[in-house]
DRENKEBA-509907 format. One line per 3 residues: number of its first residue (from 0); for each residue y, z, x of C-alpha. Coordinates in steps of 0.5 Angstrom, whole numbers. Each point is the difference from the previous one (the first is absolute). Layout:
NUM) Y Z X; ...
//
This chain:
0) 307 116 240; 3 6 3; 2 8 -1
3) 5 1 -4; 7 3 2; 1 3 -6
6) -7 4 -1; 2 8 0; -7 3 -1
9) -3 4 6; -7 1 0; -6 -1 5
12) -3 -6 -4; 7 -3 1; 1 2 6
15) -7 -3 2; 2 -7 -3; 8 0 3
18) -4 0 8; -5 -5 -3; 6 -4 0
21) 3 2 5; -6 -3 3; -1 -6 -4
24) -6 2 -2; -3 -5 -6; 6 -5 2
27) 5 5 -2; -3 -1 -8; -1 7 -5
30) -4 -2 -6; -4 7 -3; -4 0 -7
33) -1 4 -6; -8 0 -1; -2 3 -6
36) -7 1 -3; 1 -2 -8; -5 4 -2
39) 6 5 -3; 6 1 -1; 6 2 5
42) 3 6 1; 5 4 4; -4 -1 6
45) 1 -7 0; 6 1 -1; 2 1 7
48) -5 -4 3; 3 -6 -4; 7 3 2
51) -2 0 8; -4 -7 0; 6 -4 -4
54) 6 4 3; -3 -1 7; 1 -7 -1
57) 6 -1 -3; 3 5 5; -3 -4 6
60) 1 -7 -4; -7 -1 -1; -5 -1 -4
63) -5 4 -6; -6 -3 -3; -2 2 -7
66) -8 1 1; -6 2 -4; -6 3 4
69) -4 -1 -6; -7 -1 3; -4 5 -4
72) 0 -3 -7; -4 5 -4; 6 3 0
75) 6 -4 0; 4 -4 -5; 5 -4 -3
78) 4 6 -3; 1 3 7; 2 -7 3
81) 6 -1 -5; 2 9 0; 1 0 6
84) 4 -8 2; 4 5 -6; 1 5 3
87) 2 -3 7; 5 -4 -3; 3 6 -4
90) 0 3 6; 6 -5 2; -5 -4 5
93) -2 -8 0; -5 -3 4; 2 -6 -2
96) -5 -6 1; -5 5 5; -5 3 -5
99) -7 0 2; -7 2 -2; -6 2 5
102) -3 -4 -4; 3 -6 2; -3 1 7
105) -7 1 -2; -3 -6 4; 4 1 6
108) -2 6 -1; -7 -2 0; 0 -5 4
111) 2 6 6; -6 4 -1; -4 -5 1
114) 3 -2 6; -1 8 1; -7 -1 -1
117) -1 -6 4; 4 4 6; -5 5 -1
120) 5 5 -3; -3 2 -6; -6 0 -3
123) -4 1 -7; -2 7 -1; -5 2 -7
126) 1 7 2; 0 5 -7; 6 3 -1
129) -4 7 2; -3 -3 5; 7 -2 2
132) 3 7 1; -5 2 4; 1 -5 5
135) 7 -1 0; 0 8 4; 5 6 -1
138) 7 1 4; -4 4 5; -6 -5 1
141) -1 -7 1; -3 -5 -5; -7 -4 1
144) 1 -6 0; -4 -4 -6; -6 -4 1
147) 2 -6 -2; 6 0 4; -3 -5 4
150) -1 -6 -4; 0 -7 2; 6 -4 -2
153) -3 -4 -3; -4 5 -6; 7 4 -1
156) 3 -8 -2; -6 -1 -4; 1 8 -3
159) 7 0 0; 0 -8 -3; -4 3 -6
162) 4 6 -1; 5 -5 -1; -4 -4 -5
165) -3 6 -5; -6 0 2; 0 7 1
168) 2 6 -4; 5 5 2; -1 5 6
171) -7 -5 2; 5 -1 7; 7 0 3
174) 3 -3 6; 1 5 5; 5 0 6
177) -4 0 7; 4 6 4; -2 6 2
180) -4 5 -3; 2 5 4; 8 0 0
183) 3 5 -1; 4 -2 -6; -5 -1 -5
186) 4 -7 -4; -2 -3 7; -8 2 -2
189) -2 -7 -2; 4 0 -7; -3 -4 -6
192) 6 -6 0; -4 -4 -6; -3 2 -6
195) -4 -2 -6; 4 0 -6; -3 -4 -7
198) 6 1 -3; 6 -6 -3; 6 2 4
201) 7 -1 -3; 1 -6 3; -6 -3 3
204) -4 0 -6; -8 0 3; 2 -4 5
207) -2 6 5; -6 5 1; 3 3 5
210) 6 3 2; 3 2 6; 2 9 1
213) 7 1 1; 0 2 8; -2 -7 1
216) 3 -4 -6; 8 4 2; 1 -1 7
219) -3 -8 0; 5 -1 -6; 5 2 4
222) -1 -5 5; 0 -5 -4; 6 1 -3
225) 3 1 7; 3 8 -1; 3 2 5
228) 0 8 -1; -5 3 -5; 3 7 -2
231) -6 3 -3; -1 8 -3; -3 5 5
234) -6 0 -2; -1 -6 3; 1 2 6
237) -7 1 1; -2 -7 -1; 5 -3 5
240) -6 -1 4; -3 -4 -4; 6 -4 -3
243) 1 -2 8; -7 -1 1; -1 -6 -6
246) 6 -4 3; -3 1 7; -6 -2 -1
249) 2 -6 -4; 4 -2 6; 7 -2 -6
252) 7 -1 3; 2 3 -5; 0 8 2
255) 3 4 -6; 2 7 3; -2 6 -4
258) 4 7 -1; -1 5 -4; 5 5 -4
261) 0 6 -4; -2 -1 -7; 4 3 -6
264) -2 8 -2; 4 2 -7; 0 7 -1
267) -4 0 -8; -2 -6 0; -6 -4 0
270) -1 -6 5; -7 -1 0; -1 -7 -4
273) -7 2 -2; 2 7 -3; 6 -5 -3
276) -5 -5 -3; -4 7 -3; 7 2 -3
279) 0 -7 -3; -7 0 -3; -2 7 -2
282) 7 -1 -4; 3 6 4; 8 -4 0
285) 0 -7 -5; -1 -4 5; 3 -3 7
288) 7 0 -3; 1 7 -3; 6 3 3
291) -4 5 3; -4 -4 5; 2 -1 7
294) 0 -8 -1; 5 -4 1; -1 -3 -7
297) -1 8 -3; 8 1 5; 3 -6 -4
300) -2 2 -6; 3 7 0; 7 -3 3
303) 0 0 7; 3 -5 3; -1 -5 6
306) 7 3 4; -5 7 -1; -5 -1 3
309) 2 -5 6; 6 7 2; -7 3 0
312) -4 -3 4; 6 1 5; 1 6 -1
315) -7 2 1; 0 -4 7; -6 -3 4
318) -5 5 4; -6 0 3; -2 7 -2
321) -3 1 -7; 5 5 -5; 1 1 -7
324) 7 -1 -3; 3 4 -5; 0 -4 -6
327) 7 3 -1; 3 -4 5; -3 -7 -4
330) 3 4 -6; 7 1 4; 1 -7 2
333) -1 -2 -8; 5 5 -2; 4 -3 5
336) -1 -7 -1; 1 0 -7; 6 5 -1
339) 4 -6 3; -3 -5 -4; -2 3 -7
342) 5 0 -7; 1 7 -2; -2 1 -7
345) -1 6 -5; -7 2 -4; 0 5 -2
348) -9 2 0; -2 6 -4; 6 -1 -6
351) 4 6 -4; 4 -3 -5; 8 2 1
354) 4 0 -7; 8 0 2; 3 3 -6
357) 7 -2 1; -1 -7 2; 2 -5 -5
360) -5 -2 -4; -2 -8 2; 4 0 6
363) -3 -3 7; 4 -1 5; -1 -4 6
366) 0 4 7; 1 -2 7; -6 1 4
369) -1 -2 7; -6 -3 3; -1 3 7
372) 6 4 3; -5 -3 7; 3 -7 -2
375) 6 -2 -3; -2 -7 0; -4 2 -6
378) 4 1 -5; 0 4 -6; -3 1 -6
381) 2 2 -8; -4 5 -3; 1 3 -8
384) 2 6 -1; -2 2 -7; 1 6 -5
387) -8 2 2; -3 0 7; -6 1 4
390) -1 5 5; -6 3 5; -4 6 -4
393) 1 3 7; 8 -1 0; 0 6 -6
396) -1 7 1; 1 5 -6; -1 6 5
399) 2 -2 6; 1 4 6; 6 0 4
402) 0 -6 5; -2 -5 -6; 5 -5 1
405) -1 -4 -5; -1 0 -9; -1 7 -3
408) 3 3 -6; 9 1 1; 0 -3 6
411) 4 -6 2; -4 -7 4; 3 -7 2
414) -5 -5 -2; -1 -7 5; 7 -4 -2
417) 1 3 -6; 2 7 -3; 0 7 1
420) -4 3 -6; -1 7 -2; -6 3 -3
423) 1 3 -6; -6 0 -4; -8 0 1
426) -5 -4 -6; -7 2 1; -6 -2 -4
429) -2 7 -5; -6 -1 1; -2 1 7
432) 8 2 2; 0 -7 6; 8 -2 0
435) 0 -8 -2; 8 0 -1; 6 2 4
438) 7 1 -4; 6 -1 5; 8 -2 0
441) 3 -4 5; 7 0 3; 3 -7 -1
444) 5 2 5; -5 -1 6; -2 -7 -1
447) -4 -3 6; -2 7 2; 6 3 3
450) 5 5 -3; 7 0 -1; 0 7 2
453) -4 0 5; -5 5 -2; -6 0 4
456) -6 -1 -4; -7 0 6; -5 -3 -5
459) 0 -8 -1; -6 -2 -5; -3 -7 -1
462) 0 -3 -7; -3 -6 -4; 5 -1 -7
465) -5 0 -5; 3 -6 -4; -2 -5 4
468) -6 3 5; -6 -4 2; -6 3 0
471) -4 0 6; -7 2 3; 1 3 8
474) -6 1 4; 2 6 4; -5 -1 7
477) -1 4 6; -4 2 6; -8 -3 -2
480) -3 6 5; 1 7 0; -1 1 7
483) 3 -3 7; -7 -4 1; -4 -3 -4
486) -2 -4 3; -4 4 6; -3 3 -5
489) -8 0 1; -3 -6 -5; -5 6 -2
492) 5 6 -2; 4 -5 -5; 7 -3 2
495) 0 -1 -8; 1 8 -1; 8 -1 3
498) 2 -5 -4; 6 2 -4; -1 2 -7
501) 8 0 -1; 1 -7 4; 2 -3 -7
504) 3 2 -6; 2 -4 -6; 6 1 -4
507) 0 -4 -6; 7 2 -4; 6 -1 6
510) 6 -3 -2; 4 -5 4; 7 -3 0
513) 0 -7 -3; 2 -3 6; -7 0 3
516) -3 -3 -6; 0 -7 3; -2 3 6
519) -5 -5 3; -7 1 3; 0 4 7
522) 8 2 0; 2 6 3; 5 5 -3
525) 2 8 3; -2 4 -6; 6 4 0
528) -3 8 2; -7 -2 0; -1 -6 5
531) -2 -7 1; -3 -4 -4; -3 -7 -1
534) -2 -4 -7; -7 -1 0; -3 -7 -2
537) -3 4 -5; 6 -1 -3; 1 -7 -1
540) -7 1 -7; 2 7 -3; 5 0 -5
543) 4 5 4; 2 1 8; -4 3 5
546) 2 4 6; -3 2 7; 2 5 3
549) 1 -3 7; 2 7 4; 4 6 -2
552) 7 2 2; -1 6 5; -1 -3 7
555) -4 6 4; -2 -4 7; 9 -2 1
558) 1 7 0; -6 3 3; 3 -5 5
561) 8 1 0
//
């Protein structure tokens, strides 16, 4: 497998591998791996690694590996193995046959550390973990050297063999790495790379009593599964080392080549999967999937599309210096993606009912809407037209100032396709003097919204025809945060303090055309004047439709960038 001609993206991650083969380096081969920990669901952040791994390969006509690094079991499941296979498929990659587990590894794995042990490279430590701070030493000092660093072989085998077996309970041992306790970089102090876990995992049951830390775990899978290029975050760059170390000492002619790239920072956005998890449990957002949440799952549901967030993850690039990027720039490529692909359609979310008094009483007419003016090849629609109609509250001004373009009392507005109507009359309840009705006339002359005359009307208004409404529920969802980073926040100042208490409003009593009232699960529409929005699988058990507002019209990051 060679480069491929047709590959157009630059980076130094691409750059690196382009002279790797030019060198033929691993024979000429490009096989990467997506490794995620089921210990909770994917978000944006994975995003773009799941991007750049499969995208390396497919680029490069390579290979990538679909690979659970499960090797804690106290806090990993089934229901994070099954999200996030989904969410890489959404995503619109496949890893064919190549799904794997470290778990599938474990023997291997256990057979090299005994050969660690025999060869004098790790040890059984009993150290408490107290006692393990203080000997590992600061960055300006070095570490001591734990008194049982000099085992025999032979009593390690025998620890570490009752390790395996149960015979001990949790934090009585772990096997250490024999390195160097004076290193300047602290991953290389003798680190624990086995540790007692009393614990059933996922898919080994209680076959192990001791699981192997990821820094060893990861770098050992890797050869196994003959990577060639294992693209890591850089925050493992400290720990490249140690990756080195392990496949050195080992003497594997498999030798992965780590390189490590910034991770994503999104601006009012939470990354952290620990602060995620509180979110979830302490019943902040409901649950993994709410539109909200940063999760890819969360993204699917709000309406965000597989095209989006791939555009967005080029967009945004590969560097090897962390930065924040501005949610509006994730917001823009939705935007973009979804203005070429979604049917407009017309709801009207906060109703005002519209009486037009000279329009014959049972008459409906059938008018001609377009589907999206971006694409031609959708067609068009039909939307009826009716004697009484809906139309926004906030479309209507009674008193209304000077450049107000849209319905106040004697003056005239073009509705979407259909009219010019004119305001003549105002019904309010006597009570408490809210407006609940409109009495208008309609010129029949300027059918489809044109006039003969060629009178020049600025306003255009929405509209849902009364008759044949669909009642909707729509869920209108904003920023979670307040402020720009939450997540730097300290964990005793309360990140939860920023949360938004306007990231979600409920309309209960919205009208929609009654093209949408088949509209299937996950569809996406523009809400003429108002924004994208999606059905909700809510939908598919209430008596009525459910919507989610994905993202509104106004698009601040392609001006601020014209």
């Amino acid at each position: 497998m060679g480069e491929n001609e047709n590959a157009t993206k630059t980076d130094f991650i691409r750059s690196k591998i382009t002279d790797d083969l030019k060198l033929g380096k691993y024979s000429g081969r490009v096989h990467t791996r997506f490794p995620p920990e089921p210990n909770g669901y994917l978000h944006i952040g994975h995003a773009k690694s799941i991007c750049l791994n499969f995208g390396i390969a497919a680029e490069f006509t390579g290979l990538c590996n679909l690979r659970f690094d499960d090797t804690n079991p106290e806090k990993e499941d089934v229901e994070y193995v099954d999200s996030i296979k989904e969410d890489v498929k959404w995503l619109g990659f496949d890893w064919q046959e190549r799904m794997f587990y470290a778990s599938d590894y474990f023997d291997q794995l256990y057979e090299w550390a005994v050969q660690l042990i025999n060869t004098e490279k790790a040890y059984i430590c009993e150290l408490k973990s107290e006692e393990f701070k203080g000997y590992r030493g600061t960055l300006t000092e070095p570490g001591k050297n734990s008194p049982h660093r000099n085992r025999s072989a032979t009593e390690n085998l025998e620890l570490f063999s009752g390790m395996k077996a149960g015979k001990f309970e949790e934090n009585r041992y772990v096997l250490r790495a024999k390195i160097d306790m004076s290193h300047p970089n602290l991953h290389m102090r003798d680190p624990v790379i086995y540790r007692i876990i009393n614990a059933s995992h996922h898919r080994t049951s209680s076959k192990w009593h001791i699981y192997p830390m990821y820094d060893y775990a990861h770098p050992l899978s890797d050869s196994i599964e003959n990577i060639t290029h294992s693209l890591c975050t850089l925050e493992f760059e400290i720990h490249r080392p140690l990756y080195d170390w392990f496949i050195h000492a080992l003497e594997l002619e498999s030798r992965p080549q780590q390189t490590e790239f910034a991770r994503l920072n999104l601006t009012y956005t939470i990354m952290s999967k620990r602060k995620l998890l509180e979110l979830v449990t302490e019943k902040l957002v409901h649950g993994w999937d709410d539109p909200r949440m940063p999760t890819i799952c969360g993204l699917r549901r709000r309406g965000y599309s597989p095209n989006s967030i791939r555009n967005f993850c080029d967009k945004i690039g590969i560097t090897k210096f962390n930065s924040s990027t501005d949610i509006a720039l994730l917001e823009h490529c939705v935007r973009d993606d979804l203005n070429t692909t979604s049917k407009r359609v017309m709801v009207v979310l906060h109703p005002l009912r519209v009486v037009i008094e000279n329009y014959p009483e049972n008459q409906v007419e059938e008018l001609d809407a377009i589907n999206n003016p971006e694409d031609e090849s959708m067609g068009s629609r039909k939307v009826p037209f009716s004697k009484e109609i809906y139309i926004e509250q906030n479309d209507f001004l009674e008193d209304a100032p000077k450049k107000f373009f849209r319905l106040t009392p004697g003056k005239e507005v073009r509705l979407r396709y259909a009219y010019y109507i004119t305001c003549t009359q105002v019904v309010k309840d006597e009570e408490t003097g809210e407006i609940i009705e409109l009495r208008c006339t309609y010129d029949p002359e300027t059918r489809g919204g044109s006039s003969p005359d060629k009178r020049k009307v600025k306003g255009t208004l929405h509209w849902v025809s009364a008759r044949q409404a669909v009642d909707a529920e729509v869920r209108v969802y904003d920023r979670l945060f307040t402020v720009e980073e939450p997540d730097a926040v300290k964990d005793d100042d309360g990140y939860e303090k920023f949360l938004n208490p306007a990231s979600l409003e409920i309309l209960t009593n919205c009208k929609a055309e009654p093209s949408l009232a088949d509209a299937s699960v996950g569809s996406r529409f523009q809400f003429e004047r108002q924004g994208y929005f999606n059905v909700d699988p809510d939908s598919a058990s209430s008596e009525q439709l459910v919507f989610n507002r994905t993202i509104a019209l106004r698009d601040s990051w392609a001006k601020k960038n014209k």
